[in-house]
mmCIF entry with sequence, helices, sheets and N, C-alpha, C, O atoms, coordinates in Angstrom:
data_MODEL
# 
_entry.id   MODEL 
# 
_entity.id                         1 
_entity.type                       polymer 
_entity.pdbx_number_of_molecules   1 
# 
_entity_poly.entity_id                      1 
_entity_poly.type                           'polypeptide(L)' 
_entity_poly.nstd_linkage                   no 
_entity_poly.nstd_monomer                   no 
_entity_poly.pdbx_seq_one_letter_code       
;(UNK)(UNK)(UNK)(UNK)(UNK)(UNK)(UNK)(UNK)(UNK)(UNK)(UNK)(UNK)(UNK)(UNK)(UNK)(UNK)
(UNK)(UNK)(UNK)(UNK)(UNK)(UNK)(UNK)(UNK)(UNK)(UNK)(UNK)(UNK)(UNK)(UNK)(UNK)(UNK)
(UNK)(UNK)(UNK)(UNK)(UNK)(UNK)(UNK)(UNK)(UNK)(UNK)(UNK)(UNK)(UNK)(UNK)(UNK)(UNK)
(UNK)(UNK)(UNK)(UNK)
;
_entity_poly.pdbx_seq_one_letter_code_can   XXXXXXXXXXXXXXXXXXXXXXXXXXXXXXXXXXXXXXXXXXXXXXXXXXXX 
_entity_poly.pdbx_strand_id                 A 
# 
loop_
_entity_poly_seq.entity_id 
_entity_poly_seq.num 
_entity_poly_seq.mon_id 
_entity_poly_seq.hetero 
1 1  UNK n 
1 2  UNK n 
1 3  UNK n 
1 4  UNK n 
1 5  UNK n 
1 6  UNK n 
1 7  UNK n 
1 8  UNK n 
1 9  UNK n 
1 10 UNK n 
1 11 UNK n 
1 12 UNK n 
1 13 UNK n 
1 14 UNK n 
1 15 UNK n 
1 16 UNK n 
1 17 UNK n 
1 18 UNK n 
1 19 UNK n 
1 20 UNK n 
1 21 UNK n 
1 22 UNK n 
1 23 UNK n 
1 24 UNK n 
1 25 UNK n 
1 26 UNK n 
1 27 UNK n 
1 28 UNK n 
1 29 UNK n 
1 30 UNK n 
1 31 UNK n 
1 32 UNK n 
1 33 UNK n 
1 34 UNK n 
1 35 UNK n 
1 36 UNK n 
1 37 UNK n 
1 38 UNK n 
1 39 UNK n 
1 40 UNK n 
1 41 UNK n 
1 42 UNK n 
1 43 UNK n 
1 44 UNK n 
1 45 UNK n 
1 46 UNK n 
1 47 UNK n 
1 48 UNK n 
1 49 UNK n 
1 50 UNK n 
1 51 UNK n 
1 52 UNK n 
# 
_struct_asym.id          A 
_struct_asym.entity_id   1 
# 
loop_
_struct_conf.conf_type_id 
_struct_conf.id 
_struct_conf.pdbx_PDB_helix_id 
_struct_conf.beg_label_comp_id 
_struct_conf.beg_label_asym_id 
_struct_conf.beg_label_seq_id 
_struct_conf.pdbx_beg_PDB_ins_code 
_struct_conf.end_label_comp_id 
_struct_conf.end_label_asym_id 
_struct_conf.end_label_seq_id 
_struct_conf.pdbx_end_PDB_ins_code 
_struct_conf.beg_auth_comp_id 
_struct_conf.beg_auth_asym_id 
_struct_conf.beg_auth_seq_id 
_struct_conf.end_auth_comp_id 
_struct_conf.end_auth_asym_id 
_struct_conf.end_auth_seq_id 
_struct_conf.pdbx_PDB_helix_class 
_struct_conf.details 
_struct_conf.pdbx_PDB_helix_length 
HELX_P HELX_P1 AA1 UNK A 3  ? UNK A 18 ? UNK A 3  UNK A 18 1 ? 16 
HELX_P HELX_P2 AA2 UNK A 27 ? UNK A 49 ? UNK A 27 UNK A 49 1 ? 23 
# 
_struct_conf_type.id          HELX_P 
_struct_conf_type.criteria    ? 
_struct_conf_type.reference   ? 
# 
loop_
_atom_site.group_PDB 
_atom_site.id 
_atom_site.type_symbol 
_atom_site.label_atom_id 
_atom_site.label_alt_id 
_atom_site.label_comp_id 
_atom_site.label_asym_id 
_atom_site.label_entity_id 
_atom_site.label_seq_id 
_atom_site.pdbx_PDB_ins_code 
_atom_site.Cartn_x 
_atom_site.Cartn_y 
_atom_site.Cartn_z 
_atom_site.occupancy 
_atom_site.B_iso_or_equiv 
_atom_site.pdbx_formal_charge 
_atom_site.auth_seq_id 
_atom_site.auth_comp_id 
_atom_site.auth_asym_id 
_atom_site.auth_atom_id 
_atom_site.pdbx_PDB_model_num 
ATOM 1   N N  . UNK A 1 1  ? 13.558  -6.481 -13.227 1.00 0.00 ? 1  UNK A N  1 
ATOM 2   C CA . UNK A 1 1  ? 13.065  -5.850 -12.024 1.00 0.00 ? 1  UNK A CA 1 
ATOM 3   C C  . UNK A 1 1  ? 11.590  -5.470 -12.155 1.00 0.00 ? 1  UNK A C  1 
ATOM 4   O O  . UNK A 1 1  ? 11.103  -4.652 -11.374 1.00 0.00 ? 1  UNK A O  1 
ATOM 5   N N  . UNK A 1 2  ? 10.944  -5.980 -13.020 1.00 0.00 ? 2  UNK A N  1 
ATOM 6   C CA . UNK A 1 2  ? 9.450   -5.738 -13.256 1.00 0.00 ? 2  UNK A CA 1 
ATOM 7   C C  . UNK A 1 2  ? 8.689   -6.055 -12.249 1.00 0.00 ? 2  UNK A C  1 
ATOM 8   O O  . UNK A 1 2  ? 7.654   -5.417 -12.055 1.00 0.00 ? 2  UNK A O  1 
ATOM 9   N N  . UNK A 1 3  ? 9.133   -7.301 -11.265 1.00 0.00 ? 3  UNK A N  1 
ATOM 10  C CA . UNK A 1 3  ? 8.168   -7.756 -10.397 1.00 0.00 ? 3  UNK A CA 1 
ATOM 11  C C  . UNK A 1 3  ? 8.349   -6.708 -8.481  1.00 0.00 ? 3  UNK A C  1 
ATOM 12  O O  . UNK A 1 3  ? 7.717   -6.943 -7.451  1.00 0.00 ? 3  UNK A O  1 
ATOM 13  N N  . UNK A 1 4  ? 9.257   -5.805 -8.684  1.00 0.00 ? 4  UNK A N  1 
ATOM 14  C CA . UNK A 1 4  ? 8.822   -4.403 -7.604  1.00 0.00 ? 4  UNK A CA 1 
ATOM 15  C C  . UNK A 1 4  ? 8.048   -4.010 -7.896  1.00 0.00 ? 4  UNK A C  1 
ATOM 16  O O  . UNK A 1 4  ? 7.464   -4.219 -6.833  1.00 0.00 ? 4  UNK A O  1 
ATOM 17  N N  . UNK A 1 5  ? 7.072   -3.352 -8.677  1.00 0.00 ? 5  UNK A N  1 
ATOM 18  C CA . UNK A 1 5  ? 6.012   -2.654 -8.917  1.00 0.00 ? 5  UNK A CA 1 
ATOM 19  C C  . UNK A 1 5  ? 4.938   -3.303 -8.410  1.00 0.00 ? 5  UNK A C  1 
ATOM 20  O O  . UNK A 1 5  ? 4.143   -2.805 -7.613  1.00 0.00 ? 5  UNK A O  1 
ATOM 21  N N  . UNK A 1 6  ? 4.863   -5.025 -9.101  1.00 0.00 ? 6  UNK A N  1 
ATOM 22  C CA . UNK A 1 6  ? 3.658   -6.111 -8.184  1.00 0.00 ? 6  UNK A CA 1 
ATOM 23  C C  . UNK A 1 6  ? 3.735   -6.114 -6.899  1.00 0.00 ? 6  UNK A C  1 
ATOM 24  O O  . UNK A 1 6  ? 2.768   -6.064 -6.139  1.00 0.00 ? 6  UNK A O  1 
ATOM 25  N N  . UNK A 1 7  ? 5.217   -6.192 -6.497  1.00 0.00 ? 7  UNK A N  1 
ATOM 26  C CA . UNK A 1 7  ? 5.021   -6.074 -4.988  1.00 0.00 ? 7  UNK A CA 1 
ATOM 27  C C  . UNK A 1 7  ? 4.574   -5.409 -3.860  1.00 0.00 ? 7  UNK A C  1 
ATOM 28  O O  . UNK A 1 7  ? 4.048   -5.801 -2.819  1.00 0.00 ? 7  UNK A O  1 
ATOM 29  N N  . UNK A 1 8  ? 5.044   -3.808 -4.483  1.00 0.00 ? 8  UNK A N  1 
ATOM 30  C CA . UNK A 1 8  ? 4.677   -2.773 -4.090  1.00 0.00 ? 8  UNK A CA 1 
ATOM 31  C C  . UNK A 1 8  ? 3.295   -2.757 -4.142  1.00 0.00 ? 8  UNK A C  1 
ATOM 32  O O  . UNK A 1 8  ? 2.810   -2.168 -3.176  1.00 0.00 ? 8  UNK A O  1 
ATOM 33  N N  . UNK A 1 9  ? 2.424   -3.234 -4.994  1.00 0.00 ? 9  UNK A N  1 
ATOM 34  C CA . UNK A 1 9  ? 0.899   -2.788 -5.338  1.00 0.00 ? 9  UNK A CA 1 
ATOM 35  C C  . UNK A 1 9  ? 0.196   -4.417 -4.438  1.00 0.00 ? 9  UNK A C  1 
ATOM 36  O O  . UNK A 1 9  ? -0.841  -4.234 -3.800  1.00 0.00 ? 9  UNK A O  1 
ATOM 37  N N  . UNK A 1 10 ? 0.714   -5.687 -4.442  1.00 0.00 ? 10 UNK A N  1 
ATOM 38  C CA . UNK A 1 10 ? 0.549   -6.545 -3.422  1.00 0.00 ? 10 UNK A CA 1 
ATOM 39  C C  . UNK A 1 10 ? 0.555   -5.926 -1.477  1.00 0.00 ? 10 UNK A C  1 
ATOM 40  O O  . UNK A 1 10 ? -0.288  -5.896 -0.580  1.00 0.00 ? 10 UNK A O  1 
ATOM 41  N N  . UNK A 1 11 ? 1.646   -5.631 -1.579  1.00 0.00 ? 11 UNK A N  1 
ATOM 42  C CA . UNK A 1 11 ? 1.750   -5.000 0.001   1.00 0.00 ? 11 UNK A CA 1 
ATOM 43  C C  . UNK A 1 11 ? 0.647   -3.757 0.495   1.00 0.00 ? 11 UNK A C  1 
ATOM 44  O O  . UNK A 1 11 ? 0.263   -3.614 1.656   1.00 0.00 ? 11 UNK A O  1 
ATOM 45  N N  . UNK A 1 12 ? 0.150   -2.715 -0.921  1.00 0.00 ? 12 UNK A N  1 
ATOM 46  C CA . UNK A 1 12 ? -0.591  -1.800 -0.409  1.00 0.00 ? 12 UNK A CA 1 
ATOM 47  C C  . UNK A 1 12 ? -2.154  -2.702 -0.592  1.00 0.00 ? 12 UNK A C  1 
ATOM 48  O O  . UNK A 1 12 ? -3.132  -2.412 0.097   1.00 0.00 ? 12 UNK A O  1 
ATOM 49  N N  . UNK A 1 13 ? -2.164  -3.359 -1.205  1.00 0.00 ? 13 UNK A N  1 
ATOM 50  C CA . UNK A 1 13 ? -3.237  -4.227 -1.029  1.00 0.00 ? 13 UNK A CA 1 
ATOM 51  C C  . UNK A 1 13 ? -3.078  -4.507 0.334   1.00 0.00 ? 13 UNK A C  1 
ATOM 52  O O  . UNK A 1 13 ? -3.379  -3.559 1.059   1.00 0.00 ? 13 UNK A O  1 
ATOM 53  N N  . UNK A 1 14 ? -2.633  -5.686 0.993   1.00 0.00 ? 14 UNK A N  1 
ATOM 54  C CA . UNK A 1 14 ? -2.278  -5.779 2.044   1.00 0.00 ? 14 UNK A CA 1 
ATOM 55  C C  . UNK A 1 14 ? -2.382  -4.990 3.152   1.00 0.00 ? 14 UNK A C  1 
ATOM 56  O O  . UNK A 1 14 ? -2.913  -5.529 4.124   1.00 0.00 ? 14 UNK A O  1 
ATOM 57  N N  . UNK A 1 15 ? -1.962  -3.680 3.290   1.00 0.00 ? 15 UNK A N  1 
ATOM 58  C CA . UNK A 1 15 ? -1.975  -3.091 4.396   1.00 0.00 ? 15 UNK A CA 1 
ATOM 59  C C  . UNK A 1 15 ? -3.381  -2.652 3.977   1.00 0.00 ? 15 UNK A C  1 
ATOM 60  O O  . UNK A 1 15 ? -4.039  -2.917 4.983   1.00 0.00 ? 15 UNK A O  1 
ATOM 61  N N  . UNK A 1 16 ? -4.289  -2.093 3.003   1.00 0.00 ? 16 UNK A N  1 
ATOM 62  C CA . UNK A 1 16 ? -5.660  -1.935 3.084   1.00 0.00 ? 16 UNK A CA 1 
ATOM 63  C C  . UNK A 1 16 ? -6.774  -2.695 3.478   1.00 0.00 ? 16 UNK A C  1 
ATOM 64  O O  . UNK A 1 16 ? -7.910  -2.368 3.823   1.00 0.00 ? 16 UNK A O  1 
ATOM 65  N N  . UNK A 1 17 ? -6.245  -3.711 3.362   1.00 0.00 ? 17 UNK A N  1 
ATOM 66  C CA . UNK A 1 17 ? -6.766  -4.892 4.498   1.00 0.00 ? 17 UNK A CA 1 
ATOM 67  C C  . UNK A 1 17 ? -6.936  -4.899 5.933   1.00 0.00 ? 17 UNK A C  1 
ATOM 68  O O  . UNK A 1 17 ? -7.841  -5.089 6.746   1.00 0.00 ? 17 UNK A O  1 
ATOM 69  N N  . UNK A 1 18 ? -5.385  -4.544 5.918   1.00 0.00 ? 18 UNK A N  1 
ATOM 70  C CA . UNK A 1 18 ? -5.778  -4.408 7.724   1.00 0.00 ? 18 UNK A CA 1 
ATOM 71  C C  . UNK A 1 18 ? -5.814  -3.135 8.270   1.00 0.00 ? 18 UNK A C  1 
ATOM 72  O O  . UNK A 1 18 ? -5.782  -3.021 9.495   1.00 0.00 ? 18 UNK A O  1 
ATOM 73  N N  . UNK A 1 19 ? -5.890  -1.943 7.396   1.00 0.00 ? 19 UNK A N  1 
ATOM 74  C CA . UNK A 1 19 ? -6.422  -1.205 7.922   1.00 0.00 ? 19 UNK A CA 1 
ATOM 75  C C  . UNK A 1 19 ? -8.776  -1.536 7.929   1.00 0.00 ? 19 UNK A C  1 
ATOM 76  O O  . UNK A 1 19 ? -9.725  -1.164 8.619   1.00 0.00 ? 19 UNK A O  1 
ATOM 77  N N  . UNK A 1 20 ? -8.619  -2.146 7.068   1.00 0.00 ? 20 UNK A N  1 
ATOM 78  C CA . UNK A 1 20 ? -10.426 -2.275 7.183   1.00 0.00 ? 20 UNK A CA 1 
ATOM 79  C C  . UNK A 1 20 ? -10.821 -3.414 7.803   1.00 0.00 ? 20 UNK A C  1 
ATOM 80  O O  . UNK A 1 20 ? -11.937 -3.909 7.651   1.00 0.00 ? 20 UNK A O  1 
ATOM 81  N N  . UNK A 1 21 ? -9.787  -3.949 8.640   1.00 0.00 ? 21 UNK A N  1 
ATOM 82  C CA . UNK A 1 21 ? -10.065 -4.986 9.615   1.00 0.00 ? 21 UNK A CA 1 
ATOM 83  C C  . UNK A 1 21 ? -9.835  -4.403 11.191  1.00 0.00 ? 21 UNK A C  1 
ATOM 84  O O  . UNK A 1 21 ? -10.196 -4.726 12.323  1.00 0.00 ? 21 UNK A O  1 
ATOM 85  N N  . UNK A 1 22 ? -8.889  -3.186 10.469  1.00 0.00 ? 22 UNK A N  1 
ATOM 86  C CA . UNK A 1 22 ? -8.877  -2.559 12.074  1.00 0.00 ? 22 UNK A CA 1 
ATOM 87  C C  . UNK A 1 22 ? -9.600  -1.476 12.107  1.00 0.00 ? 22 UNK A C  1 
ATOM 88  O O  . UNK A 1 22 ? -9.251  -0.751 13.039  1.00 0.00 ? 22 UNK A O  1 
ATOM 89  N N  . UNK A 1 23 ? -10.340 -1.115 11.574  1.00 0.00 ? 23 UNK A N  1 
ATOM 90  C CA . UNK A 1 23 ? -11.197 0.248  11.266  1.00 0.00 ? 23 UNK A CA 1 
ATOM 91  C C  . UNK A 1 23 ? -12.014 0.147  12.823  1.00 0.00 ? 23 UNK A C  1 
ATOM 92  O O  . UNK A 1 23 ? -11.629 0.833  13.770  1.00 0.00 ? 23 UNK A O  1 
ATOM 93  N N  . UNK A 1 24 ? -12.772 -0.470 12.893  1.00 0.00 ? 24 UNK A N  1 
ATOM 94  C CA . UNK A 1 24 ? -13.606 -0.194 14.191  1.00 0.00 ? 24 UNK A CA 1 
ATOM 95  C C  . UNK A 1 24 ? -13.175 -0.236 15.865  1.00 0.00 ? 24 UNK A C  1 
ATOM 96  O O  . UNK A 1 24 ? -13.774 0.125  16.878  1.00 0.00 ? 24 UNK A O  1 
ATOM 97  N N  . UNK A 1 25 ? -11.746 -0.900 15.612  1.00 0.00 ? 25 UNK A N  1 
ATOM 98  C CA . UNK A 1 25 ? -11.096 -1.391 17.225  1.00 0.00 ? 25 UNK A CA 1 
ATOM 99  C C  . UNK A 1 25 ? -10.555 -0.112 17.197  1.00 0.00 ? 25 UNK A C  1 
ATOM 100 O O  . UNK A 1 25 ? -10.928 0.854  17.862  1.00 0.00 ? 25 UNK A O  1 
ATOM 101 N N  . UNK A 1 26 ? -9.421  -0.179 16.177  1.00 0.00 ? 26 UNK A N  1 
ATOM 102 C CA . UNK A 1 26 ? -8.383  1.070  16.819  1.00 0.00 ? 26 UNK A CA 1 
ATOM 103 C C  . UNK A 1 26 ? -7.686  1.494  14.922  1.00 0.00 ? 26 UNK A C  1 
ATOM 104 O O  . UNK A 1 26 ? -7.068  0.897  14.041  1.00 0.00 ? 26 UNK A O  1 
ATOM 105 N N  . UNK A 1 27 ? -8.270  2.813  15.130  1.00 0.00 ? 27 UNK A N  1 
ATOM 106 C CA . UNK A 1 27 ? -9.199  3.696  14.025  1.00 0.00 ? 27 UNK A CA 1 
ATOM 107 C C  . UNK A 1 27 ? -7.346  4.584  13.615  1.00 0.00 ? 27 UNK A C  1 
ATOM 108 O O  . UNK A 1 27 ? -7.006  4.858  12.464  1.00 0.00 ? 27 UNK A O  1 
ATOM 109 N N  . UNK A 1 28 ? -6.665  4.796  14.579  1.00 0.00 ? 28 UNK A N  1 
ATOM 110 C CA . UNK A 1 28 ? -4.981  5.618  14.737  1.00 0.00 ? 28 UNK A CA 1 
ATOM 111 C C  . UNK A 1 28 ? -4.419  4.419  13.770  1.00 0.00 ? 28 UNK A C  1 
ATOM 112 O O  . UNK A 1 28 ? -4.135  4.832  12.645  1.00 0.00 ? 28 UNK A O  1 
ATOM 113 N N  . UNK A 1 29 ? -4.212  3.097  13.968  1.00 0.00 ? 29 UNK A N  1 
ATOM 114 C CA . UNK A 1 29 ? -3.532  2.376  13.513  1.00 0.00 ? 29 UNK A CA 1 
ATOM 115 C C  . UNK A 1 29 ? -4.481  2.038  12.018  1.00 0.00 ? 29 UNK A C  1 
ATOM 116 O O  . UNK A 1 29 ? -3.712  1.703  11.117  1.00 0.00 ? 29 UNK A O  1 
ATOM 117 N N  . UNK A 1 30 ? -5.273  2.047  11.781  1.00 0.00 ? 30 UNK A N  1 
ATOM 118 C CA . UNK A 1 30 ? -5.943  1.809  10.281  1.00 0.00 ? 30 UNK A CA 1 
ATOM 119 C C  . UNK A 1 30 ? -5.595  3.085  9.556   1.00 0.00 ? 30 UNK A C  1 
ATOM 120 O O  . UNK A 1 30 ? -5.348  3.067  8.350   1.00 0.00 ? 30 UNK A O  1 
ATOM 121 N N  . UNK A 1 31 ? -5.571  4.193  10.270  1.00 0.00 ? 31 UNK A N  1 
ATOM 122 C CA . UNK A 1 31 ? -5.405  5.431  9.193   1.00 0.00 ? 31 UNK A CA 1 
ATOM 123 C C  . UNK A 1 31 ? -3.488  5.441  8.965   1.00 0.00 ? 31 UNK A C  1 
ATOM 124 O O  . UNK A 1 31 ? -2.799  6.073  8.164   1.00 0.00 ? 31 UNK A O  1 
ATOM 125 N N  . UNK A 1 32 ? -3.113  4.477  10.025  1.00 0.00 ? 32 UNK A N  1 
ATOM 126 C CA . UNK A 1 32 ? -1.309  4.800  8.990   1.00 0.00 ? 32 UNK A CA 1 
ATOM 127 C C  . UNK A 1 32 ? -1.665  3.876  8.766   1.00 0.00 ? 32 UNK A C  1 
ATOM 128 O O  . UNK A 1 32 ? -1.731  4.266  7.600   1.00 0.00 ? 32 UNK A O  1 
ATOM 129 N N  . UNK A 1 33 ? -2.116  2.602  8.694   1.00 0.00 ? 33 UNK A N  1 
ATOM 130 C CA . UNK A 1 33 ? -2.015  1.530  7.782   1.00 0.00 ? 33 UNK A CA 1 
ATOM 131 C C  . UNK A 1 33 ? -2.364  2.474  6.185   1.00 0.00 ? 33 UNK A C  1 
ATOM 132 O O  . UNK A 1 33 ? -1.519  2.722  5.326   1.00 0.00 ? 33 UNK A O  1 
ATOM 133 N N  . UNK A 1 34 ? -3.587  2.800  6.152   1.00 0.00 ? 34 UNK A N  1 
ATOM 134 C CA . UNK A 1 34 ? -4.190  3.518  4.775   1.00 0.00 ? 34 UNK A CA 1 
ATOM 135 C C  . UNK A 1 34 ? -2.641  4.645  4.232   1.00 0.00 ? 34 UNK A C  1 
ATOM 136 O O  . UNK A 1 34 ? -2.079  4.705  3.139   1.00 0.00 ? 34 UNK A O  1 
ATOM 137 N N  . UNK A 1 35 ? -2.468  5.103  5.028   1.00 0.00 ? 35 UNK A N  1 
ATOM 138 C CA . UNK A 1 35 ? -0.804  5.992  4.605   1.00 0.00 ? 35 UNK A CA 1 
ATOM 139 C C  . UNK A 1 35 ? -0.127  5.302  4.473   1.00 0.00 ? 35 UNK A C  1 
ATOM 140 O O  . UNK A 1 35 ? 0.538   5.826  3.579   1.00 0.00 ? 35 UNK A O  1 
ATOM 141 N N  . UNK A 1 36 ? 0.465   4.106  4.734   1.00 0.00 ? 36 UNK A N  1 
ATOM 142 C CA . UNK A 1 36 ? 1.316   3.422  4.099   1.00 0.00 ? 36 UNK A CA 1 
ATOM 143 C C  . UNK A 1 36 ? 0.818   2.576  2.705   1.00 0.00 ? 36 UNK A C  1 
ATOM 144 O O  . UNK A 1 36 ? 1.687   2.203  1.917   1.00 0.00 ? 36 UNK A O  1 
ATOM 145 N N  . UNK A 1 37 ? -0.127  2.387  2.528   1.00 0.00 ? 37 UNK A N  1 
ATOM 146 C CA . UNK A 1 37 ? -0.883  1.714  1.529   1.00 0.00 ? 37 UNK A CA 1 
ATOM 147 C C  . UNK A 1 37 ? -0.804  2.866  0.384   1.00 0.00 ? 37 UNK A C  1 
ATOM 148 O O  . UNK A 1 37 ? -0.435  2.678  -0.775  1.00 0.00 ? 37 UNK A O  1 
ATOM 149 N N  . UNK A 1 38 ? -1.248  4.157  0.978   1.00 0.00 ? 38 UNK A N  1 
ATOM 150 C CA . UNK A 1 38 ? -0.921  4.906  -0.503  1.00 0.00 ? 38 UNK A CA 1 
ATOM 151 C C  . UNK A 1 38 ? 0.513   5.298  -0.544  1.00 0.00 ? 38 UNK A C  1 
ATOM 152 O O  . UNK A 1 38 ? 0.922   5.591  -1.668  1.00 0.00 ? 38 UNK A O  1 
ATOM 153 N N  . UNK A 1 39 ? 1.470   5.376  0.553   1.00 0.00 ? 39 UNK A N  1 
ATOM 154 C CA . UNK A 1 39 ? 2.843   5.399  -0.168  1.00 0.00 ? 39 UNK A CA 1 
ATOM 155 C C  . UNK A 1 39 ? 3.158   4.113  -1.160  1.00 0.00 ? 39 UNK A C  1 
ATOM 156 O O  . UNK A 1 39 ? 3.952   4.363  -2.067  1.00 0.00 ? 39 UNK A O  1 
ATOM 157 N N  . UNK A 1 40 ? 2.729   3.016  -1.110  1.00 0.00 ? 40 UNK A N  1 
ATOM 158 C CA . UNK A 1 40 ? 3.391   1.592  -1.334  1.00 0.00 ? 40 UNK A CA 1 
ATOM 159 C C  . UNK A 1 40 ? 2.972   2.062  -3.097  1.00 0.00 ? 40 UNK A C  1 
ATOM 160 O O  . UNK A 1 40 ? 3.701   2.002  -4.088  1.00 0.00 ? 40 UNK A O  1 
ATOM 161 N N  . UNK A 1 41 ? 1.356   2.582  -2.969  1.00 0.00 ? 41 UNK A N  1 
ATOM 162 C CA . UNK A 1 41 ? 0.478   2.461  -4.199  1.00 0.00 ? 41 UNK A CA 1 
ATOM 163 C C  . UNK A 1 41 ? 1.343   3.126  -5.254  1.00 0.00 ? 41 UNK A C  1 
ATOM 164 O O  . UNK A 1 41 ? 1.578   2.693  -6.382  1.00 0.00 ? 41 UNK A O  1 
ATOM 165 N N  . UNK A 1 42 ? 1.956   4.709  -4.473  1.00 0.00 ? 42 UNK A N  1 
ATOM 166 C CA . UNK A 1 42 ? 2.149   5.273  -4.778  1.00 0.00 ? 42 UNK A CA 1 
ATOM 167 C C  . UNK A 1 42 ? 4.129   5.192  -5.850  1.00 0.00 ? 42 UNK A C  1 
ATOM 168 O O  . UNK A 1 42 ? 4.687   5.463  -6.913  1.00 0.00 ? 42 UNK A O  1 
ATOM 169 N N  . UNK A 1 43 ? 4.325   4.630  -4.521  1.00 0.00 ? 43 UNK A N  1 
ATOM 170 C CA . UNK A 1 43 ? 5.712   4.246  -4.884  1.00 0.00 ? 43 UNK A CA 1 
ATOM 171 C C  . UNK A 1 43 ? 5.814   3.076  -6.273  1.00 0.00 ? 43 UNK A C  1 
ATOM 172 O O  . UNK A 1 43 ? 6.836   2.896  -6.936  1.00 0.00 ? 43 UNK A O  1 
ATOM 173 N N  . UNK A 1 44 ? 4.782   2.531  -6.440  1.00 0.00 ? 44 UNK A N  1 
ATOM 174 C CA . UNK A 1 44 ? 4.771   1.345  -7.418  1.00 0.00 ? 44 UNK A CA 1 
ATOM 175 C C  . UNK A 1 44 ? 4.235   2.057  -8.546  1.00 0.00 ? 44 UNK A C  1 
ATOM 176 O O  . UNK A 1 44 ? 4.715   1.545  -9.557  1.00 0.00 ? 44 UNK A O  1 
ATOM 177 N N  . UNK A 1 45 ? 3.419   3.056  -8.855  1.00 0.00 ? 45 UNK A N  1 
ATOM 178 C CA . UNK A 1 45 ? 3.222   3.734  -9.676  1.00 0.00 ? 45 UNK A CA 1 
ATOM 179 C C  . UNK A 1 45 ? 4.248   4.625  -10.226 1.00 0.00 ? 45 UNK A C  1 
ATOM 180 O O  . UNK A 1 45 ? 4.467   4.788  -11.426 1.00 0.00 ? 45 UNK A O  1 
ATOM 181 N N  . UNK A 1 46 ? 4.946   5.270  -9.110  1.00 0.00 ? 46 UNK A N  1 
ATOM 182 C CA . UNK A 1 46 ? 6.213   5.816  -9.722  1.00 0.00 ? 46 UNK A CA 1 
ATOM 183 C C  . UNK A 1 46 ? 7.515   4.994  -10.416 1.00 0.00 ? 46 UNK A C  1 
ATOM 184 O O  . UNK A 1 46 ? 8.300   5.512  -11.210 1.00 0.00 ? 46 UNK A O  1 
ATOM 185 N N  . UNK A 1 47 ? 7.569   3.578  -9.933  1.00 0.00 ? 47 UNK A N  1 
ATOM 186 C CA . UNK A 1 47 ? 8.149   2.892  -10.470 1.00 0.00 ? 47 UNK A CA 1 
ATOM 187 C C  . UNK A 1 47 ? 7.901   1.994  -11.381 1.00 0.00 ? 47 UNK A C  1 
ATOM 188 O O  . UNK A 1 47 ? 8.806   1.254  -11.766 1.00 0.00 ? 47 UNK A O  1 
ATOM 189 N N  . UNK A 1 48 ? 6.704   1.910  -11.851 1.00 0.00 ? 48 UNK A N  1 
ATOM 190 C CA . UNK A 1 48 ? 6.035   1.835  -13.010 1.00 0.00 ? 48 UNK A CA 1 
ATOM 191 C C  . UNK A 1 48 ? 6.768   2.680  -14.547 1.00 0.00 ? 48 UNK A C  1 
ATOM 192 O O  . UNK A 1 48 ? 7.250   2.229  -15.586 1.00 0.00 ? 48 UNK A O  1 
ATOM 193 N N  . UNK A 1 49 ? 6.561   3.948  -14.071 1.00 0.00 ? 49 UNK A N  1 
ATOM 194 C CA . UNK A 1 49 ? 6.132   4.912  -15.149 1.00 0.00 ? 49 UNK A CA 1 
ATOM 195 C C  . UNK A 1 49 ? 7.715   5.047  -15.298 1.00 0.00 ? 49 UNK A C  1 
ATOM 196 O O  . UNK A 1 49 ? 8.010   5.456  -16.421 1.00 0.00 ? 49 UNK A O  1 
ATOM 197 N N  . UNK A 1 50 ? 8.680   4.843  -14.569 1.00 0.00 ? 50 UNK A N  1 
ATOM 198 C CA . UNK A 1 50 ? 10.486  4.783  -14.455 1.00 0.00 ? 50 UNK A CA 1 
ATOM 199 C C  . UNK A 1 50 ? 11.387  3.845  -15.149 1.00 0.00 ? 50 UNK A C  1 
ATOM 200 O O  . UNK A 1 50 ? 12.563  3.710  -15.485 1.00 0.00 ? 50 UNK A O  1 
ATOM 201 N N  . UNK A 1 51 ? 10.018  3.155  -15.202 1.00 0.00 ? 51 UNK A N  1 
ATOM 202 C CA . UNK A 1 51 ? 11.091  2.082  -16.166 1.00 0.00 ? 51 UNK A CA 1 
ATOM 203 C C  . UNK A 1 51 ? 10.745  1.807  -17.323 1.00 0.00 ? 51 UNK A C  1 
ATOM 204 O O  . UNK A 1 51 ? 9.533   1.706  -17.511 1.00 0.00 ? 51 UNK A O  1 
ATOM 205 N N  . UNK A 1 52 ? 11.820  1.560  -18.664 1.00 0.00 ? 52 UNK A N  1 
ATOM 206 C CA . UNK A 1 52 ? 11.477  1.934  -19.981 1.00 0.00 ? 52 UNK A CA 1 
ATOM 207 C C  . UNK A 1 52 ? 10.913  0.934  -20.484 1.00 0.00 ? 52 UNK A C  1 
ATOM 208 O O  . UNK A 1 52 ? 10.503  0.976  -21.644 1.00 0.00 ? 52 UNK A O  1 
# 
């Protein structure tokens, strides 16, 4: 199960993308994009450090 953590840290890549592609149109939808990007970051870091 090593490759959830890549994924997780792939997808918040991902959504940081389109939040800085949507930064200037519509600024509401880039800032939960950026909140979901640090849950994803976040969640892959915790599941990082969880497994032995």
């Amino acid at each position: 199960m090593d490759w959830i953590y890549i994924a997780l840290l792939a997808v918040a890549g991902f959504l940081i993308g389109g939040a800085y592609t949507l930064w200037k149109s519509m600024k509401l939808v880039a800032i939960l994009l950026v909140v979901g990007a640090v849950l994803a970051g976040a969640g892959a870091v915790a599941w990082w450090l969880s497994t032995p």
